[in-house]
N, C-alpha and C positions, 0 to 999 in steps of 0.2 A: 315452928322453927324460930332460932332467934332473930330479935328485931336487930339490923344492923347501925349502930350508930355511930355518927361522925367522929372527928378528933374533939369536937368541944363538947359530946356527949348530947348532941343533937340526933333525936330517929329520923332516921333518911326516910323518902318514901318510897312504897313498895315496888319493884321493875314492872313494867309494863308487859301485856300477859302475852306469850309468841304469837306469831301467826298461824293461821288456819293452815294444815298441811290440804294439799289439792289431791283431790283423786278420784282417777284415772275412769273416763265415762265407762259406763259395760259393755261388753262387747256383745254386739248383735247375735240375736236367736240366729242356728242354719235356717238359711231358707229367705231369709230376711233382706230387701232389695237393700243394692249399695249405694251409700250418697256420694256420687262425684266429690273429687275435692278441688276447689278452685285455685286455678294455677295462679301462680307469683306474680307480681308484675314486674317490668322491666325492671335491669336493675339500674343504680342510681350511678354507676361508674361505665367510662366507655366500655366498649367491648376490648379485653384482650385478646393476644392471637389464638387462645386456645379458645375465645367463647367463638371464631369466624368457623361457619360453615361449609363445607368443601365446596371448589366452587365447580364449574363444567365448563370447557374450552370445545371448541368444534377444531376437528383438523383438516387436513388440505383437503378431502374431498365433501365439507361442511357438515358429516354427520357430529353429533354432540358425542363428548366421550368424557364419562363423569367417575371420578373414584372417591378412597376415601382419603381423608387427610391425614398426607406422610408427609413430612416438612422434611425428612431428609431425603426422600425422594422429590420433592420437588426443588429443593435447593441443586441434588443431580441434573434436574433441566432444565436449569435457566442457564448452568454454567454449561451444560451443550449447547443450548439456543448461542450464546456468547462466543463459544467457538465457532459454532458454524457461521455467526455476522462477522468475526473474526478473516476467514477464509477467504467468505465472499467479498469481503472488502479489500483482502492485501493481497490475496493470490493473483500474480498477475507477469508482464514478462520483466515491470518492474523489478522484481525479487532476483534474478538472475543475468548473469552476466558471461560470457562463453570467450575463448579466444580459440580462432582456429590454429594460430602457428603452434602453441605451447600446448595443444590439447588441454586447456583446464576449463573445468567449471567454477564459477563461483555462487555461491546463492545465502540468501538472508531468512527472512522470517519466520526464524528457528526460536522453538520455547526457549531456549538458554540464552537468547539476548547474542547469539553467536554470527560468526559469517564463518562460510566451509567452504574448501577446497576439494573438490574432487576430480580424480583421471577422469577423463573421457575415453582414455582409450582402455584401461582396466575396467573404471564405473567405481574403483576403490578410494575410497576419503583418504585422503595427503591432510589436511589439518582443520584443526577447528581454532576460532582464536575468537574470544570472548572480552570485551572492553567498554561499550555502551552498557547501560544503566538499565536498556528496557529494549522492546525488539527492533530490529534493524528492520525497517520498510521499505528502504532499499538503496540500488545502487548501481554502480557504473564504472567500468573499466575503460583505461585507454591508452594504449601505444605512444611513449614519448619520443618514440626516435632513438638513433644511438648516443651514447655521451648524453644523456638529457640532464646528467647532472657532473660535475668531476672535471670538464675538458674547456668548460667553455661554451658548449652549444648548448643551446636550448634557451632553457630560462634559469634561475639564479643560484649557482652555487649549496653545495649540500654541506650540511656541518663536517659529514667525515666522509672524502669522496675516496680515499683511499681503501675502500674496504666494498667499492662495485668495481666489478669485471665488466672489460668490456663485453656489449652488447647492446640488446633491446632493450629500454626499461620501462617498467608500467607503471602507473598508476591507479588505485583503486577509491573509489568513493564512496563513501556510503552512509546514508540518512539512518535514524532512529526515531522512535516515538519518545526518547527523553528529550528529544526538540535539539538534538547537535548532530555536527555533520562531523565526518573522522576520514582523514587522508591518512590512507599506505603506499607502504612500497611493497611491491610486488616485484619478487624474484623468480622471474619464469624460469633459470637453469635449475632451480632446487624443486623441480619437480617429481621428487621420489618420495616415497612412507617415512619419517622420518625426520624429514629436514623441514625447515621451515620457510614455507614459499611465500607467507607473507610475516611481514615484520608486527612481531606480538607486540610492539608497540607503534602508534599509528606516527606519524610525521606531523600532522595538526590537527587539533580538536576547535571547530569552531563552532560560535555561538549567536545568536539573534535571534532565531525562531522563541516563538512563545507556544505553538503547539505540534502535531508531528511530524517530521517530515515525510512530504510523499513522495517524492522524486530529486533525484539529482540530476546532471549532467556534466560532465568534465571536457573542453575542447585547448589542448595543450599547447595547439597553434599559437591561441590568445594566451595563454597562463589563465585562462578563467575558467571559477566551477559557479557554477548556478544552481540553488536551492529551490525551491518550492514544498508552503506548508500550506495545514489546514487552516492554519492562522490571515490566511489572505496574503499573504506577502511572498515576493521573489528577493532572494540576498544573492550580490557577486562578491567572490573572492578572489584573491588571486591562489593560484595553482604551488607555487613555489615555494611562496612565503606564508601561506597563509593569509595573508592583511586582509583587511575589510575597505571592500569597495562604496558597494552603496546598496539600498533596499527599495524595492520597486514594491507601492502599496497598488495591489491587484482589486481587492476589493472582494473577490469571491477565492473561496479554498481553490487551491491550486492542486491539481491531478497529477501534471504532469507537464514537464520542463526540457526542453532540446535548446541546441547553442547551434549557429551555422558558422560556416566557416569567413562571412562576411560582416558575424560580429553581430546578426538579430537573434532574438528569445524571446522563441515560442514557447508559448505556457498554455494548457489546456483547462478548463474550469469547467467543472460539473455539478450542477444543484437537481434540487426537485424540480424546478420550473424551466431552468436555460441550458444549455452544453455551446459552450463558447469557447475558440480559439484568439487567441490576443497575443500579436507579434509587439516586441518591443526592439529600442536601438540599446548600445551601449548606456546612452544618460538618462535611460527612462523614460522614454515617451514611446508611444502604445505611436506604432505607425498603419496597424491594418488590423480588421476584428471581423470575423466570422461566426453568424450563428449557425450551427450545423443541428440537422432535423435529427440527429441518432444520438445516444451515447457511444463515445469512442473509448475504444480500450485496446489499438494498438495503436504506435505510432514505431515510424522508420525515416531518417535523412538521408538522401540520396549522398555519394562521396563526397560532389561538390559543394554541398549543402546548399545548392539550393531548391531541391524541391521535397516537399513533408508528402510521408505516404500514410492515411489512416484509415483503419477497417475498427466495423462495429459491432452493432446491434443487428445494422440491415445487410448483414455480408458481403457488403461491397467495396470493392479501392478505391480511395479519391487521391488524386494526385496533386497539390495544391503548392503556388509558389510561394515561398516563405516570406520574401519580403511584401506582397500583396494578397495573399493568402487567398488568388483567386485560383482557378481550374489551370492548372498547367498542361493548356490544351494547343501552345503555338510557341513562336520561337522557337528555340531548340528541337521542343517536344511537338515539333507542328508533326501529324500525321500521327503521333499519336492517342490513344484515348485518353482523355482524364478522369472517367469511372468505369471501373471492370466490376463483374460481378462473377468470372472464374466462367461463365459459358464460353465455348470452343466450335462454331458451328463445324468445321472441320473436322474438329476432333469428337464430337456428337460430347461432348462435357454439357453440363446441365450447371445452369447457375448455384454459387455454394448455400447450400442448405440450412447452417447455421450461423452466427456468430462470430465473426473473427476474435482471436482472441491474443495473436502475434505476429509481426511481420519480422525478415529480415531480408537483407539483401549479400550474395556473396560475392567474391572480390570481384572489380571492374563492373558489377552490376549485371553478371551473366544472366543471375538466375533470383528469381522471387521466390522467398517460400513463404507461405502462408499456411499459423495454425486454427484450426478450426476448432469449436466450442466442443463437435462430438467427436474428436479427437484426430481427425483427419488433417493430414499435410497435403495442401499443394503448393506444385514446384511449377510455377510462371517463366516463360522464356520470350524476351523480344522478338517478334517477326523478322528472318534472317533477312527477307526481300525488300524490308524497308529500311534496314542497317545497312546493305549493298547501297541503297540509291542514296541515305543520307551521306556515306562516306562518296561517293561518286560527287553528291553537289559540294561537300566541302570541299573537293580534289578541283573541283572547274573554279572556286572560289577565289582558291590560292594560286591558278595558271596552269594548271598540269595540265588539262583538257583543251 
């Protein structure tokens, strides 16, 4: 071949001769043993989620239950695990709200971030009204009296009082997990399919919580609503106006929040290690604290608020007074119990078997109902022989005797 030479007519030198091509060892005679081939070593990058192994979980009865790895099956149960910690943390009598006069239900901790209206005496939904950010955790209704707004009685003035009929008016409250509280009106005569029994827009939106609310409480008497969040903290407002009062720092997430008619606020606090009741006054200072041996998960105020009724874990009533938050076992209540446990020797009842999980009381305090964890109602009635002799001593009291 020709020799190649440069632009000055200089011979280049010749390219360096390729490389050896490689090839491929022989392939073994049949018959011939096989050499292992030694495996990889680690590799030099973390593991990603596809290099992770499936793993095995035991279930409630501890055997192991192992599959293979479906990431969208497993992404399906965590968001049921979610739901179901969901449930067990907000279902409760918190969530609902009931009026006997109006027959209505009210109830929250709906997917759609909503609060609903339904008959009690059809069982058919009257409205759904959506306005919070995230779900409503819950809430609380309460009878203003007549004219509560329009006439002068009550507490202060409504922007347009000309547009309520006389009557009853209500108030409804109600917490969220977007950490605000939302005051309505409730129009008890618009109770039919159709019309709007509460106003799709609330009367005040208030704010200070930093994480969700779990309970409210509303006593109209005072114009004050009382919050309680996870955040540790109790906030007053006022009822009519909205305003901001003041913020009571609790120190442990707050469960659960009652107002007496004497102006104390009882807050209930529940952790892994303590279950404490802690009474406060109007300006903040903790007047009496109970540690109680159960978790509680109902509470009830007697009409005159002053005495708290709470059932648990250990199925029992304790009758407690609210400004000492000791056994309301005397004064008033001398002769009666301060812990029931629903046994009736009389009536051969057998102490309640599970869980309380609700109390209420109906008008004048006739009758106690209590719900039960395995879904049982019982209906508690005061000893008529001991209402005879209490009403007898208060009669010798006052001169009649």
């Amino acid at each position: 071949s020709p020799v190649p030479f440069s632009d000055k007519g200089v011979p280049l030198p010749p390219p360096p001769p390729p490389p050896p091509l490689s090839v491929a060892p022989p392939m073994a005679p049949p018959g011939a043993p096989m050499t292992p081939m030694t495996p990889p070593g680690p590799p030099e990058h973390p593991p990603l989620l596809g290099d992770v192994q499936p793993q095995t979980w035991g279930d409630s009865a501890g055997s192991a239950v192992s599959s293979a790895p479906r990431p969208t099956s497993r992404r399906k149960s965590r968001k049921s695990r979610a739901r179901t910690v969901l449930v067990e943390t907000f279902l409760g009598p918190h969530l609902f709200a009931a009026d006997a006069t109006t027959r209505l239900l009210f109830s929250s901790g709906h997917w759609d971030n909503s609060i609903r209206v339904t008959s009690l005496e059809t069982g058919k939904p009257l409205q759904s009204v959506t306005k919070h950010k995230d779900v409503v955790t819950c809430l609380d209704l309460a009878s203003c009296g007549v004219g509560f707004y329009g006439d002068g009685v009550g507490l202060g003035g409504h922007p347009n009082p000309q547009r309520h009929r006389a009557g009853r008016q209500y108030r409804l409250v109600t917490g969220s997990k977007d950490c605000t509280i939302a005051v309505w009106e409730v129009d008890a005569a618009a109770a039919a399919p159709g019309r709007a029994v509460v106003n799709p827009e609330p009367l005040h939106v208030l704010f200070g919580h930093d994480a969700v609310v779990r309970s409210v409480a509303v006593r109209p008497t005072l114009d004050l609503i009382a919050s309680g969040s996870a955040d540790g903290t109790l906030i007053l407002h006022e009822l009519g106006s909205g305003s901001y009062i003041r913020s009571i720092q609790v120190g442990l997430p707050v469960d659960h929040v009652a107002i007496s008619q004497a102006g104390y606020i009882v807050a209930y606090c529940a952790t892994a290690v303590t279950n404490v009741l802690i009474t406060f006054d109007l300006s903040g200072r903790d007047v009496a604290v109970r540690h109680c041996a159960e978790t509680l998960k109902a509470f009830e105020l007697s009409e005159d608020g002053e005495v708290l009724i709470t059932g648990g874990h250990k199925g029992v009533l304790t009758f407690l007074w609210v400004r000492s938050l000791e056994l309301a076992d005397d004064a008033e209540r001398l002769g009666f119990p301060a812990v029931i446990d629903g046994s009736c020797a009389s009536l051969g009842t057998e102490p309640f078997s599970t869980p309380i999980r609700s109390i209420s009381l109906s008008a004048k305090e006739r009758l106690l109902f209590v719900g039960l964890e395995s879904g049982e109602i019982a209906v508690l009635t005061p000893d008529t022989s001991y209402l005879r002799h209490r009403l007898q001593r208060k009669l010798e009291h006052l001169g009649f005797y």
